[in-house]
Every structure is written in structure tokens, then in C-alpha cells.
C-alpha positions as CSV (number, residue, x, y, z in Angstrom):
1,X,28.7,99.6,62.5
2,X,30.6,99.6,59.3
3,X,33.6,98.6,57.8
4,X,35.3,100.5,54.8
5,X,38.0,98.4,52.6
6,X,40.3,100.2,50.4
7,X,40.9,98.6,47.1
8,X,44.4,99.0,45.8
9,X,47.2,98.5,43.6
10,X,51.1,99.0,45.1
11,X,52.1,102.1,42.4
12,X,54.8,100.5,40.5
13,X,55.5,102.2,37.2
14,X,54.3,100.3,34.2
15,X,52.2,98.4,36.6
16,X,49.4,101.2,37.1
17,X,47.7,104.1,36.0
18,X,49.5,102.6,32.0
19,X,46.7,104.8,30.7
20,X,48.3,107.8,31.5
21,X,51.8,106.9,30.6
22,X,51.9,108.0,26.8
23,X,51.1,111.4,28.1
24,X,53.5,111.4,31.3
25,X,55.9,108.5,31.1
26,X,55.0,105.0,33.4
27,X,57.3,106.9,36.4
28,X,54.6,110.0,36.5
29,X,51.9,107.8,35.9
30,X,53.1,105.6,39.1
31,X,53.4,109.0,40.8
32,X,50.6,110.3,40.6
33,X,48.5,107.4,41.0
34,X,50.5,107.3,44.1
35,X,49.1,110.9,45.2
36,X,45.8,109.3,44.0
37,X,46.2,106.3,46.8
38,X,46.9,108.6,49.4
39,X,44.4,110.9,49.2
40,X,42.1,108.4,49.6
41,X,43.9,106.9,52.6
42,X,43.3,110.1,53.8
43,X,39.7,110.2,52.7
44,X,38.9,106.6,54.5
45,X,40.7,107.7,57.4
46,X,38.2,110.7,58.2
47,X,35.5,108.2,58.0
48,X,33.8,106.4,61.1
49,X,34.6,103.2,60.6
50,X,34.7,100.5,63.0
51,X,37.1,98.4,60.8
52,X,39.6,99.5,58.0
53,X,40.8,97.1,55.6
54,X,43.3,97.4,52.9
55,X,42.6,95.1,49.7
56,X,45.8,95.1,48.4
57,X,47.7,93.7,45.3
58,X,51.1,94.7,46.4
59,X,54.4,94.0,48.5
60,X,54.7,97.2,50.3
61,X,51.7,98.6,51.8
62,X,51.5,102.7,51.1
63,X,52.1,104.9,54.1
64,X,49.3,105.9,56.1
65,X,47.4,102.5,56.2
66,X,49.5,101.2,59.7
67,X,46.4,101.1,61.1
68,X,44.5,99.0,58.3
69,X,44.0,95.5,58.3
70,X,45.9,94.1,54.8
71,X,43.8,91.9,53.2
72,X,45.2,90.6,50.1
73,X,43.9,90.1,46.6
74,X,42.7,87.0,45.7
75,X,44.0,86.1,42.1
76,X,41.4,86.1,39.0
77,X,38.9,89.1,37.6
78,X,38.1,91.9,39.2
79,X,34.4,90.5,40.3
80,X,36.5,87.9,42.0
81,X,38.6,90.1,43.8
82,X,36.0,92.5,45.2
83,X,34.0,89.1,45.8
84,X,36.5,87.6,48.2
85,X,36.1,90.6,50.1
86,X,32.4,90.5,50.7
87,X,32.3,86.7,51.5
88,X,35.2,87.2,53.6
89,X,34.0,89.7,56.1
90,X,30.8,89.7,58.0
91,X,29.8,93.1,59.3
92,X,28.1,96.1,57.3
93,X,30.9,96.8,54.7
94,X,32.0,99.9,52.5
95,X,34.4,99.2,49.4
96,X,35.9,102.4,47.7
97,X,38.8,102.6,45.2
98,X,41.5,104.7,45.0
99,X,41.0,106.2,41.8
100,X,38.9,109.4,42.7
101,X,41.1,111.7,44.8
102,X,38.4,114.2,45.0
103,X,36.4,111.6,47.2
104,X,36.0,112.7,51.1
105,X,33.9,111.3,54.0
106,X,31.1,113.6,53.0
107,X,30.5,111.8,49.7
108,X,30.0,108.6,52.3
109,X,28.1,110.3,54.8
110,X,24.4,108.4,53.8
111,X,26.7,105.1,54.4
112,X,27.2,106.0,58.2
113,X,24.6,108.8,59.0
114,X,24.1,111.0,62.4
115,X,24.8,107.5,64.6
116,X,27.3,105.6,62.3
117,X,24.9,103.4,62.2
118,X,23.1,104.3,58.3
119,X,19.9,104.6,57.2
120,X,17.6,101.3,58.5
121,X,16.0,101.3,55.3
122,X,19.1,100.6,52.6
123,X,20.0,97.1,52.6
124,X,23.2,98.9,50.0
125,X,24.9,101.9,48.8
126,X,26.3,102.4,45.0
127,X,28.4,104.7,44.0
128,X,28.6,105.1,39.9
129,X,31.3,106.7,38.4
130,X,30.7,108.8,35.2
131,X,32.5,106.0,33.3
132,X,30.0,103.2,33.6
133,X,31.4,101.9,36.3
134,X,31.2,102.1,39.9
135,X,33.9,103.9,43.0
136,X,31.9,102.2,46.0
137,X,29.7,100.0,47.2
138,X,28.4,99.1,50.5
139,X,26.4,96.4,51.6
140,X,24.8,96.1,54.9
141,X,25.0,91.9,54.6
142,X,27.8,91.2,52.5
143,X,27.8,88.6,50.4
144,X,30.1,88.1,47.5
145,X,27.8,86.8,45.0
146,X,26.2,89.7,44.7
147,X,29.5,91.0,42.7
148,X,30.4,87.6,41.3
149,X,30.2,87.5,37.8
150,X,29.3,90.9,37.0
151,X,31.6,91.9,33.8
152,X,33.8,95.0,35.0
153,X,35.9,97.3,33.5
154,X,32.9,97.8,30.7
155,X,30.8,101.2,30.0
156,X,27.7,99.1,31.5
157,X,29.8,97.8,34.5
158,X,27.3,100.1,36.6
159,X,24.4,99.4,35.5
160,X,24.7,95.8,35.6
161,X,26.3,95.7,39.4
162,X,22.7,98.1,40.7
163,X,20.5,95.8,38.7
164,X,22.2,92.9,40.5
165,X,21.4,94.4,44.0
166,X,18.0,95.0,42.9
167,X,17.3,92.0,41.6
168,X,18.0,90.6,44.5
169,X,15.8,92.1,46.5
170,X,18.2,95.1,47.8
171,X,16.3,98.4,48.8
172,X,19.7,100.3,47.5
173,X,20.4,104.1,47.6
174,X,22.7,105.8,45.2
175,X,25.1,107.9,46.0
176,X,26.9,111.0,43.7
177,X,28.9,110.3,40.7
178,X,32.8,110.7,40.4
179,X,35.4,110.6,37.7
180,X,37.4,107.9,37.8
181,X,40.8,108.9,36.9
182,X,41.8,106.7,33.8
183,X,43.1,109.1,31.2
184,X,45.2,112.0,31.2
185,X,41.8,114.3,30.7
186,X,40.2,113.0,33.0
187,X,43.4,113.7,35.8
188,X,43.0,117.2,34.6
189,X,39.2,117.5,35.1
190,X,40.0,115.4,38.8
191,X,42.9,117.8,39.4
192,X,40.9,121.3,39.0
193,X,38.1,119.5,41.5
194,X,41.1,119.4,44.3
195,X,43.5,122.0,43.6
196,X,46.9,122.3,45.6
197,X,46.3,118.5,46.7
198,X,49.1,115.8,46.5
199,X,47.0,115.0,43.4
200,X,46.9,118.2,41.7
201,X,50.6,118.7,42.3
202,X,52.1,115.2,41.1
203,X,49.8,115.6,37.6
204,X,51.5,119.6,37.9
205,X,55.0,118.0,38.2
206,X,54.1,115.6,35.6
207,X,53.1,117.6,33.0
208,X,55.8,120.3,33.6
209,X,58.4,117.9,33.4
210,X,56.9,116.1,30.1
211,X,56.8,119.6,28.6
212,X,60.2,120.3,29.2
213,X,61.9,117.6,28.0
């Protein structure tokens, strides 16, 4: 059976989502990453996992995860971070981000299949984001070097993370692209994928209140 690990950030303002803060101010960036991180709470919630891990740079752990183990961040890159994770557990694992809000169970669904139990022929799931980079990945045998080293937060991040699996012998499957959210056009395009969510209405109340002042 599989585990699913949520990798997040605690949304303090000037501490994430920066990218949106010339547009909104660092308090409505915070806020709507916020939204963000629970929607995909949500998300993992609906999911069948046997385990549910929060991977968490943070203090206060966001509402909804009571039932998540918290896990935190090891310090360094990003690699390293998502690499602790990997050497650390030691069933079938599922890592997702929290920056696509418009993710739900169903984009997922190959992980676990009909039994929860995935498809016998993928030794690992990707999941690019239209960035360059990636929003999950699941390996069946977890093993942090198989993240270790690869450069992230780069336009070829993707690439380079599924040639790694393959060139380790992986038989991977790919699963469907999402946005990242990073920049205040992409929280539109994200926003009009999930209207009248938590998302779509903190990026509402952001922008309204930016206009109006």
C-alpha cells in the first residue's frame, strides 16, 4: 500500500509564495498560498493512503493535517529535502506539493488503482508540471538517491528527475501536467481551473483589495 507525503512550507508572509507579492502584497501572497496548502490537504486526504505524512518546514502545522504524521525538513537544497524523505520511509511512497490547488485524487488515481495497490508494472510515477519541473513523484522502493543531486527549481528540473529514474532502470509512468502556481498569471490561469475554491477566492480577495487601495 502507499504512502502520500505533503511537502510544505508554514505560510508566513514574506516567507512564501514572494513571487506573487509585487502584485498582491507578502500578506495576500501568504494567504493565498495558504488556500493553496489547504486545498491540497484536502486533495491528499481523499486519497487511499495507508500513511499520510506532512514534510514540513514550519512551527505550526496548517489545519487539517491532525491526522498526518509531521516529518520535518531536513536543512540544505531542495533534492536534499525531498531526499530525506525517500531514505527515510520504507513503503511504496507518493510526494505531492502544495502548489497546484487544482490537484484531486483523480490526478493520482494510476498511483493507487482499483485495489490501492498500483499498477505491478511501474516501479514510479512522475508528475511534470508545465514549468520544467515536477508536482509528484512516487516511487514504489524509495530510495533518496534517486532525487539526490538533481538541480531543482530550473526549467529542465523535470527532465533531469525522469531521466534519473530511467537511468536507473525504473519502468516509470507519467502522469498529467499541472501549473505550478509561481506567478500572479499563473494563480489566475490555476484560479479559473477551480472556481469558487478557497483558492479562487483568496486570489479574488487579493486582487480586489490591491485594486482598491
Amino acid at each position: 500500500m502507499t504512502a502520500v507525503a505533503l511537502i510544505a512550507k508554514e505560510c508566513v508572509p514574506g516567507k512564501v509564495k514572494t513571487r506573487l507579492a509585487p502584485a498582491i502584497g507578502f500578506d495576500a501572497a501568504a494567504d493565498v498560498a495558504a488556500a493553496s496548502l489547504a486545498h491540497t490537504i484536502d486533495a491528499v486526504l481523499q486519497m487511499p493512503a495507508t500513511r499520510r505524512i506532512l514534510l514540513f518546514d514550519g512551527t505550526n502545522a496548517p489545519a487539517g493535517t491532525e491526522s498526518f504524521e509531521i516529518m520535518p525538513q531536513v536543512s540544505g537544497d531542495l533534492d536534499e529535502r525531498i531526499a530525506a524523505l525517500f531514505d527515510a520511509v520504507d513503503e511504496p511512497t507518493l510526494l505531492v506539493g502544495m502548489d497546484t490547488p487544482q490537484l484531486t485524487a483523480s490526478h493520482v488515481a494510476p498511483v493507487f488503482g482499483s485495489d490501492g495497490a498500483g499498477d505491478p508494472g511501474r516501479d514510479a510515477w512522475f508528475g511534470p508540471a508545465s514549468d520544467g519541473g515536477f508536482w509528484g513523484l512516487w516511487l514504489r522502493e524509495p530510495d533518496g538517491d534517486l532525487v539526490r543531486g538533481v538541480p531543482m527549481s530550473r526549467d529542465d528540473t523535470g527532465a533531469r528527475q525522469l531521466e534519473r529514474l530511467r537511468a536507473a532502470g525504473l519502468r516509470v509512468g507519467v502522469l498529467d501536467e499541472l501549473l505550478d502556481v509561481d506567478t500572479i498569471d499563473d494563480a489566475v490561469t490555476v484560479a479559473d481551473l477551480v472556481p469558487g475554491s478557497r483558492f479562487a477566492l483568496a486570489l479574488e480577495t487579493a486582487t480586489t483589495t490591491e485594486v482598491l487601495r
